[in-house]
LUMTI-516058 format. One record per residue (C-alpha): residue number from 1; residue in one letter; x, y, z. Coordinates in Angstrom, 2 decimals, decimal comma. Layout:
<nodes>
(NUM "A" (X Y Z)),
...
</nodes>
This chain:
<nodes>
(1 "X" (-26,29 -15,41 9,03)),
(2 "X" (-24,90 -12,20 9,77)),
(3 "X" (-21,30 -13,31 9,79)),
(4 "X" (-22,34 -14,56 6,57)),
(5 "X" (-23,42 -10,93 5,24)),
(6 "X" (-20,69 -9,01 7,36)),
(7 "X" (-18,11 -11,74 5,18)),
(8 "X" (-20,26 -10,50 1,90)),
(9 "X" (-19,72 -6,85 2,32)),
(10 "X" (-15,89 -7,36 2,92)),
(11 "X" (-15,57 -9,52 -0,82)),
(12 "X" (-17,45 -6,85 -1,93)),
(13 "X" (-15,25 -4,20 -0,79)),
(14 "X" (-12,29 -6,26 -1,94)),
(15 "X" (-13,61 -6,52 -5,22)),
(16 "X" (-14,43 -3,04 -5,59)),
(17 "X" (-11,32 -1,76 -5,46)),
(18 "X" (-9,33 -4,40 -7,65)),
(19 "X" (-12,21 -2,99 -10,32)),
(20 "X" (-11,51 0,42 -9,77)),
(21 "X" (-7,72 -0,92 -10,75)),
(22 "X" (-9,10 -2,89 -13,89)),
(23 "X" (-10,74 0,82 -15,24)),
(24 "X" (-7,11 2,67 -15,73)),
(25 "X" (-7,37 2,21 -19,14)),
(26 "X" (-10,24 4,28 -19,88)),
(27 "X" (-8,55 7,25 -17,96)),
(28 "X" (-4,98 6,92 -19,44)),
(29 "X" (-6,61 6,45 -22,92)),
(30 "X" (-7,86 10,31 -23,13)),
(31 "X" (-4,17 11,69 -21,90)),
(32 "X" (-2,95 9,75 -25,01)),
(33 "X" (-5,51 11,72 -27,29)),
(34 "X" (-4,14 14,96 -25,73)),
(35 "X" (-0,69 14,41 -26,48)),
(36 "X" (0,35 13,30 -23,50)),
(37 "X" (2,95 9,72 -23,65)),
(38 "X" (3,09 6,83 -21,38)),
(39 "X" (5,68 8,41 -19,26)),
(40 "X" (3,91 11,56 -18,55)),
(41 "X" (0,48 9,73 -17,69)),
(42 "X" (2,83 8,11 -14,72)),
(43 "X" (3,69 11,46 -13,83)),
(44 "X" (0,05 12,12 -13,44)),
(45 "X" (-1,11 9,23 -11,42)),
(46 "X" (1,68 9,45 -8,86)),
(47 "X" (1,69 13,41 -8,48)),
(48 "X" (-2,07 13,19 -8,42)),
(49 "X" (-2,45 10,31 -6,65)),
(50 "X" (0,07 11,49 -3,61)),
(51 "X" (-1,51 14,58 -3,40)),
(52 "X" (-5,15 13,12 -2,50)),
(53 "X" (-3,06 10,00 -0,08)),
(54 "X" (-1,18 13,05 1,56)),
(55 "X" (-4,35 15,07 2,22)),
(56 "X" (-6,18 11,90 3,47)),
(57 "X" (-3,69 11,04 5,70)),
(58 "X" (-3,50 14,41 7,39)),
(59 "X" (-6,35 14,34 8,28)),
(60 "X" (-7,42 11,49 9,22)),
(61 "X" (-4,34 9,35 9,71)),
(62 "X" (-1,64 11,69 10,67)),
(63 "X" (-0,34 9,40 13,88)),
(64 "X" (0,70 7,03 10,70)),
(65 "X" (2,95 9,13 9,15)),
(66 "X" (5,89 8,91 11,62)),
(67 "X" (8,15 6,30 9,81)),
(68 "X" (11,91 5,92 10,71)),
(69 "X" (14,45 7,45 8,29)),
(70 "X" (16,34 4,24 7,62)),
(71 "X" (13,49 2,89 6,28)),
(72 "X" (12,75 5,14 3,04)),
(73 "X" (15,30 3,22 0,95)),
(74 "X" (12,63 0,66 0,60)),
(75 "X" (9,80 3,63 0,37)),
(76 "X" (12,17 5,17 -2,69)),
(77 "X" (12,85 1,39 -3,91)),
(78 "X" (9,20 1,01 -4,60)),
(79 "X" (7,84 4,29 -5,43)),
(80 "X" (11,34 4,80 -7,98)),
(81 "X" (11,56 0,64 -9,18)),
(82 "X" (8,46 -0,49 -9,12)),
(83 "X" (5,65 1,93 -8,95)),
(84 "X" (7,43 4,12 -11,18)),
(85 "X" (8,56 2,12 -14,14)),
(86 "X" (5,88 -0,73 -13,48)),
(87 "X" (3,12 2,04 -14,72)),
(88 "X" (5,29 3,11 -17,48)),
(89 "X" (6,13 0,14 -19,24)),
(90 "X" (2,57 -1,14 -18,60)),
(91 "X" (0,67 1,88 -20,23)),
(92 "X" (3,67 1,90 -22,74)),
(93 "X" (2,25 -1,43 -23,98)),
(94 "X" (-1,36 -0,27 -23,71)),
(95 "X" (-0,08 2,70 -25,55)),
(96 "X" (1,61 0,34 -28,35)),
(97 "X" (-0,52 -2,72 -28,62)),
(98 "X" (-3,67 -3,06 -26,61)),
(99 "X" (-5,10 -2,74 -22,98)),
(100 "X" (-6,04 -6,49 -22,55)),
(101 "X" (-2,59 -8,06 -23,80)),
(102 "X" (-1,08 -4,85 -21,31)),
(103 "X" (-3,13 -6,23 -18,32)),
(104 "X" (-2,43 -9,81 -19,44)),
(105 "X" (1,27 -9,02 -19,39)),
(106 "X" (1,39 -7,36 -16,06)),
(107 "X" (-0,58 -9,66 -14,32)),
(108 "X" (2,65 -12,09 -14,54)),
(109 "X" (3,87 -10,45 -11,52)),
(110 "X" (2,61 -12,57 -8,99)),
(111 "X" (5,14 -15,20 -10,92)),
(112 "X" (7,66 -12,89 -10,85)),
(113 "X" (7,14 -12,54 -7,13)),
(114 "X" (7,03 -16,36 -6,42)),
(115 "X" (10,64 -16,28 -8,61)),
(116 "X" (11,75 -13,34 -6,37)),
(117 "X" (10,98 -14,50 -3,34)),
(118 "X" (13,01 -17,62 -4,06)),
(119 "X" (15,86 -15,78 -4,34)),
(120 "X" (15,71 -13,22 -1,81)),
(121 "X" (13,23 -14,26 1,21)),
(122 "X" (14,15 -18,58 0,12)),
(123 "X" (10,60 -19,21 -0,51)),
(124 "X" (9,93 -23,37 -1,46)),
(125 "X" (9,31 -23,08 -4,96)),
(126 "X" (6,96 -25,75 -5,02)),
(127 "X" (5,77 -28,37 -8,23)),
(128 "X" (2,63 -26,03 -7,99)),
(129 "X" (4,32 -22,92 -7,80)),
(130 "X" (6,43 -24,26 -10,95)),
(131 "X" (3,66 -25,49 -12,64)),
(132 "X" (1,73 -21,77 -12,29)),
(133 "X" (4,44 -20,60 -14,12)),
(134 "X" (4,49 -22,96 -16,95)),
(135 "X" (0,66 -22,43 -17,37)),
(136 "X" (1,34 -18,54 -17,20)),
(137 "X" (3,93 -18,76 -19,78)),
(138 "X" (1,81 -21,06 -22,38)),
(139 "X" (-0,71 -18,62 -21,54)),
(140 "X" (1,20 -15,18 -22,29)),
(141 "X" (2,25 -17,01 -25,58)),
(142 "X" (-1,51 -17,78 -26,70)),
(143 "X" (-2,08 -13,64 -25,37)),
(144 "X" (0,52 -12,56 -28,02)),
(145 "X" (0,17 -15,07 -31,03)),
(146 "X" (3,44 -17,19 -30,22)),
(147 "X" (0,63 -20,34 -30,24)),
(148 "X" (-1,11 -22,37 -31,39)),
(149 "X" (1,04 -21,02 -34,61)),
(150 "X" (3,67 -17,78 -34,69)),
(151 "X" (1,23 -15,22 -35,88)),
(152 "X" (2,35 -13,10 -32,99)),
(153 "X" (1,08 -9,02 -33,80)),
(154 "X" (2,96 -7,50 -31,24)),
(155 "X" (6,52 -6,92 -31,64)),
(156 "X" (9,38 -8,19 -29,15)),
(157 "X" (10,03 -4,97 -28,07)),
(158 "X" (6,81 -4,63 -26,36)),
(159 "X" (6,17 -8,19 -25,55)),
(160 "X" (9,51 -7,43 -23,67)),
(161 "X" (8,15 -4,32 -21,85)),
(162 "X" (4,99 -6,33 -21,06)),
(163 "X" (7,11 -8,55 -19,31)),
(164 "X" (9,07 -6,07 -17,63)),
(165 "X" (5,77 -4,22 -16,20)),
(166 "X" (5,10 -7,45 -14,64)),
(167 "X" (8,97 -7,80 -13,51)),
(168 "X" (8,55 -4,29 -12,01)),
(169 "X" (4,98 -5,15 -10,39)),
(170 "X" (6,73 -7,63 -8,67)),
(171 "X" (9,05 -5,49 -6,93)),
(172 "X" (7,11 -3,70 -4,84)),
(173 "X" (6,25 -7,03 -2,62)),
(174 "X" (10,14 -7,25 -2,38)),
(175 "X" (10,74 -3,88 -1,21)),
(176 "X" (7,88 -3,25 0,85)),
(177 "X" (7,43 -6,85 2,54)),
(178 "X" (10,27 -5,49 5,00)),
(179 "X" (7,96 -2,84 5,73)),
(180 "X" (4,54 -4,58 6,55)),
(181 "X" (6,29 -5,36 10,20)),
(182 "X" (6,13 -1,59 11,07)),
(183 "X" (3,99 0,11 9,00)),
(184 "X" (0,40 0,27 7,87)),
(185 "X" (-0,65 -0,38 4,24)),
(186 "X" (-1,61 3,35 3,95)),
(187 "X" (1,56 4,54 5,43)),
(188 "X" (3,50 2,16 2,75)),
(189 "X" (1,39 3,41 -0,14)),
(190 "X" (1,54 7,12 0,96)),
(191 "X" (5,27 7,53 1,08)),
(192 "X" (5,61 5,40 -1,98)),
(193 "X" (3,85 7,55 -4,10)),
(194 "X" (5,56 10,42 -2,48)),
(195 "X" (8,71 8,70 -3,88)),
(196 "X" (6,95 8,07 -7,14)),
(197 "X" (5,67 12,11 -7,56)),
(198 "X" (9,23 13,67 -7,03)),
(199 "X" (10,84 11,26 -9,14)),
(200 "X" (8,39 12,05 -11,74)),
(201 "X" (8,24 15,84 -11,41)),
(202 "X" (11,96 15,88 -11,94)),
(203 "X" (12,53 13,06 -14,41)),
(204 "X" (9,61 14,17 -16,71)),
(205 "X" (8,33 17,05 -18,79)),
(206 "X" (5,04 17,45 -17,09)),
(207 "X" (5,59 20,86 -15,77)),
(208 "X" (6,04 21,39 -19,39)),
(209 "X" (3,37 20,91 -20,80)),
(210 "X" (0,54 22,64 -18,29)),
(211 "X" (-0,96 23,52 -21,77)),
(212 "X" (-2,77 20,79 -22,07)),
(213 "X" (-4,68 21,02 -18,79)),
(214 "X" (-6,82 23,89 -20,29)),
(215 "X" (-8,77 20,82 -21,61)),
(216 "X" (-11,33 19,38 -19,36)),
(217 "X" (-11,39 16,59 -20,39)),
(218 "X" (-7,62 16,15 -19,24)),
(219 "X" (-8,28 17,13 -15,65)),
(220 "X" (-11,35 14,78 -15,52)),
(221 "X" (-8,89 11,93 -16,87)),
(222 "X" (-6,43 12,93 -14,28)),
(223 "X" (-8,36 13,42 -11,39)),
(224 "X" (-9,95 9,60 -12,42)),
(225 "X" (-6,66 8,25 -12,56)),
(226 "X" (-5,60 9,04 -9,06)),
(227 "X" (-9,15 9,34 -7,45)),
(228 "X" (-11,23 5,97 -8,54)),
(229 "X" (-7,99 4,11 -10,06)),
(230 "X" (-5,80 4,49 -7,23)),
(231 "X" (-6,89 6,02 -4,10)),
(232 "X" (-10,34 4,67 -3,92)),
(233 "X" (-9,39 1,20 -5,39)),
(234 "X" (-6,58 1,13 -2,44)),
(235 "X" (-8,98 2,72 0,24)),
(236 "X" (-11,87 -0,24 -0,59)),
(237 "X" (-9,26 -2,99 -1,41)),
(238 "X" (-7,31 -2,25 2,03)),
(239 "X" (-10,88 -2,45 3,91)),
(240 "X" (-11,94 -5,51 2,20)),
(241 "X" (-8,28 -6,96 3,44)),
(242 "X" (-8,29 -5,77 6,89)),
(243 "X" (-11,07 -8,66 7,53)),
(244 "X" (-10,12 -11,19 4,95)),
(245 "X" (-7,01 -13,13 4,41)),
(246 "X" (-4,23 -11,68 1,86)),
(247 "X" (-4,05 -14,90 0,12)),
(248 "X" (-7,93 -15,00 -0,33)),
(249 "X" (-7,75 -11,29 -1,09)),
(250 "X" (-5,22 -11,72 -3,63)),
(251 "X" (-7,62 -14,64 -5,62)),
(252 "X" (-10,79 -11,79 -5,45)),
(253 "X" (-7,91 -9,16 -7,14)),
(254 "X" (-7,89 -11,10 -10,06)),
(255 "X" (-11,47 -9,23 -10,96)),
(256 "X" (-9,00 -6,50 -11,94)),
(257 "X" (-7,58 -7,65 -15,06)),
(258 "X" (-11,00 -9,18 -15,99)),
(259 "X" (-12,39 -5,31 -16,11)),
(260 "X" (-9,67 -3,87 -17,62)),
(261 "X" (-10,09 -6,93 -20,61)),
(262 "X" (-13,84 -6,27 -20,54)),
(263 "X" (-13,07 -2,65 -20,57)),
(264 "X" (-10,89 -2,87 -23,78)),
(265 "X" (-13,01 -4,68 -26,13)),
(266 "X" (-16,09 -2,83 -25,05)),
(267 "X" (-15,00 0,72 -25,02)),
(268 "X" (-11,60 0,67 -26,37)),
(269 "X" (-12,24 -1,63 -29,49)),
(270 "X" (-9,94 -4,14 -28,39)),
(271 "X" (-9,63 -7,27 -30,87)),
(272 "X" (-9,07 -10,76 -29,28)),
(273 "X" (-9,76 -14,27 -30,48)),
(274 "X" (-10,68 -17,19 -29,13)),
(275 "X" (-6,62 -18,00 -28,43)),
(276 "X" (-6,21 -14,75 -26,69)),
(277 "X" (-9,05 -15,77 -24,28)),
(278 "X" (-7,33 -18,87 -23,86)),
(279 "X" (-4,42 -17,11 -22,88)),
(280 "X" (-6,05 -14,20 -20,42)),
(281 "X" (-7,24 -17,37 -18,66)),
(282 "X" (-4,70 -19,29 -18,16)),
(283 "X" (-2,59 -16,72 -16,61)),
(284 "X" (-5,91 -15,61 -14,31)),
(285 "X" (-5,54 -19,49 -13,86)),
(286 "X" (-2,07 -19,64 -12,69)),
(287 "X" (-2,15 -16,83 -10,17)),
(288 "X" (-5,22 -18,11 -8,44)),
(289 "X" (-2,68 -21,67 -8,38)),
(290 "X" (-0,44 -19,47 -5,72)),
(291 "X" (-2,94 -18,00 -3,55)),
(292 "X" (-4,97 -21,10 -3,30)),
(293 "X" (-1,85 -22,81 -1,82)),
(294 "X" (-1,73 -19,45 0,26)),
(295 "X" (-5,25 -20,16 1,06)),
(296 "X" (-4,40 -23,64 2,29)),
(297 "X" (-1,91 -23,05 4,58)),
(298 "X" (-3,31 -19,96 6,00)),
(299 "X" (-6,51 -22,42 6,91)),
(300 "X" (-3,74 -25,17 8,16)),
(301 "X" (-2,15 -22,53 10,55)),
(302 "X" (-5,66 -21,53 11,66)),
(303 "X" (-6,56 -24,80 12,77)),
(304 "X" (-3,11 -26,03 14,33)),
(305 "X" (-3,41 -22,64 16,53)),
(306 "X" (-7,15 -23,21 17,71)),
(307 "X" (-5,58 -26,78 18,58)),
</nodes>
C-alpha cells in the first residue's frame, strides 16, 4: 500500500511537469500581442529560463556544474540545433496557424528520434516502430486537412515548419544521449540553455526592444515562460523520472500536448473538428506505440536480471 502511494506521487510529479510544458501557449500568446515575434519569445525562454537553472544550480547543485570542455559541442549542439530552432519554428506555427496543430506537429519528434537513432546509434527499426510512424503520418494529415479530403487550411510553408519543430525536437536526444553517461539531467539542461541564451542574445533583437518590458503584463508572460513552462515543468518531470522508468515516463509526457490542445480551444479559441481530433490522437497513439515497446523490454531486462 504505501509503495502503491509512494508510485502515485511520482506519476503525479511526472505529470505535472509535462503540463506545465502543455501551458506555453498561454504565455507566448501575450508576447505576440506586445509585438514581440516567434524568434524573440525564444530569446525569452532561454535567457530567462538559464538565468533561474543557473541560480538553482548554484546553489543548490554547484558540485554538478563541473563538465569537461570536450563535451560542450554536444551542450552547443542542443542548446543552438535543437532547443534553439525547435522553439522557434514551433511557436512560429502557433504564431501562424494554431497552438493545437503546433503541438500536434511537434509531438512527431519522438518519430523523428526512432528515424535518427536508426541512423546514428543503429537502433532496430522495428514493424512497430514503422507502423508508429505510418499512424503518425495519417494522423498529422487528418491534423492539417490533407484527409479524409484536401481541405488542408494551413499552408505548406508552415506544415513544413511544423515538421521541422518536431525534426529539431528530435535532436536534442541525439546530441545529449552521449551525455546522459556523465552528466545529470540538470547539468544537461543547464548548460544547454546557457548555449541557447547567448545564441539568442546575439542572434536576436531582444536587447532591442527593452521597450516593451515597461508592460507588466510582458514580464508576467516572461517570467511564466521560463518559471512554470520550463524550469518547474523540468524540476517536477526530472523527480517524477528519477523513480520511474524513462520509457514509462515518456507515455505519462504525452499529458503535455493534451493541455496545450485543451488549452487552445478553451482559452485561445482554437477551432478543430472531429478529423483534427482524429488526428491529435493518432499521433498521441503512435508515440505511446514506442515507449510501450520501451516499456516491455525495460520489464524483460528487469526480470532476466532478478533471474
Amino acid at each position: 500500500m504505501i509503495q502503491s502511494l509512494s508510485n502515485l506521487k511520482y506519476y503525479i510529479l511526472t505529470i505535472s511537469g509535462a503540463a506545465c510544458w502543455g501551458l506555453i501557449g498561454l504565455f507566448v500568446a501575450p508576447l505576440y500581442e506586445r509585438g514581440f515575434s516567434a524568434w524573440d519569445a525564444v530569446a525569452i525562454r532561454g535567457i530567462f529560463s538559464f538565468a533561474f537553472l543557473i541560480l538553482f544550480m548554484t546553489l543548490f547543485k554547484r558540485e554538478q556544474l563541473r563538465t569537461r570542455i570536450k563535451d560542450h559541442i554536444y551542450f552547443a549542439g542542443a542548446g543552438i540545433l535543437s532547443i534553439t530552432l525547435f522553439n522557434y519554428f514551433y511557436f512560429e506555427v502557433f504564431s501562424q496557424s494554431n497552438l493545437s496543430i503546433a503541438v500536434t506537429l511537434l509531438y512527431t519528434g519522438p518519430l523523428f528520434v526512432t528515424i535518427l537513432s536508426r541512423i546514428f546509434f543503429k537502433e532496430a527499426l522495428t514493424i512497430r516502430k514503422v507502423g508508429a510512424l505510418i499512424f503518425a503520418m495519417i494522423g498529422c494529415a487528418f491534423v492539417v486537412g490533407f484527409l479524409p479530403i484536401n481541405q488542408t487550411s494551413i499552408s505548406g510553408k508552415v506544415l513544413f515548419m511544423g515538421l521541422l519543430s518536431g525534426f529539431c525536437y528530435a535532436l536534442y536526444s541525439i546530441f545529449s544521449k552521449p551525455l546522459t553517461k556523465r552528466y545529470s539531467a540538470l547539468t544537461i539542461t543547464t548548460y544547454t540553455f546557457f548555449y541557447t541564451s547567448i545564441f539568442m542574445l546575439f542572434g536576436s533583437d531582444i536587447l532591442k526592444k527593452t521597450k516593451q518590458f515597461i508592460y507588466v503584463d510582458v514580464w508576467i508572460s516572461a517570467l511564466l515562460l521560463s518559471l512554470v513552462a520550463t524550469f518547474a515543468a523540468y524540476v517536477l518531470y526530472t523527480a517524477g523520472l528519477k523513480h520511474l522508468e524513462a520509457s514509462k515516463a515518456s507515455i505519462l509526457a504525452t499529458i503535455e500536448p493534451i493541455i496545450a490542445v485543451l488549452t487552445g480551444v478553451l482559452f485561445l479559441n482554437d477551432h478543430l473538428n472531429a478529423w483534427q481530433f482524429l488526428g491529435i490522437g493518432l499521433v498521441l497513439y503512435s508515440t505511446m506505440i514506442v515507449a510501450k515497446k520501451s516499456v516491455k523490454f525495460e520489464n524483460e531486462k528487469s526480470v532476466s536480471l532478478d533471474k
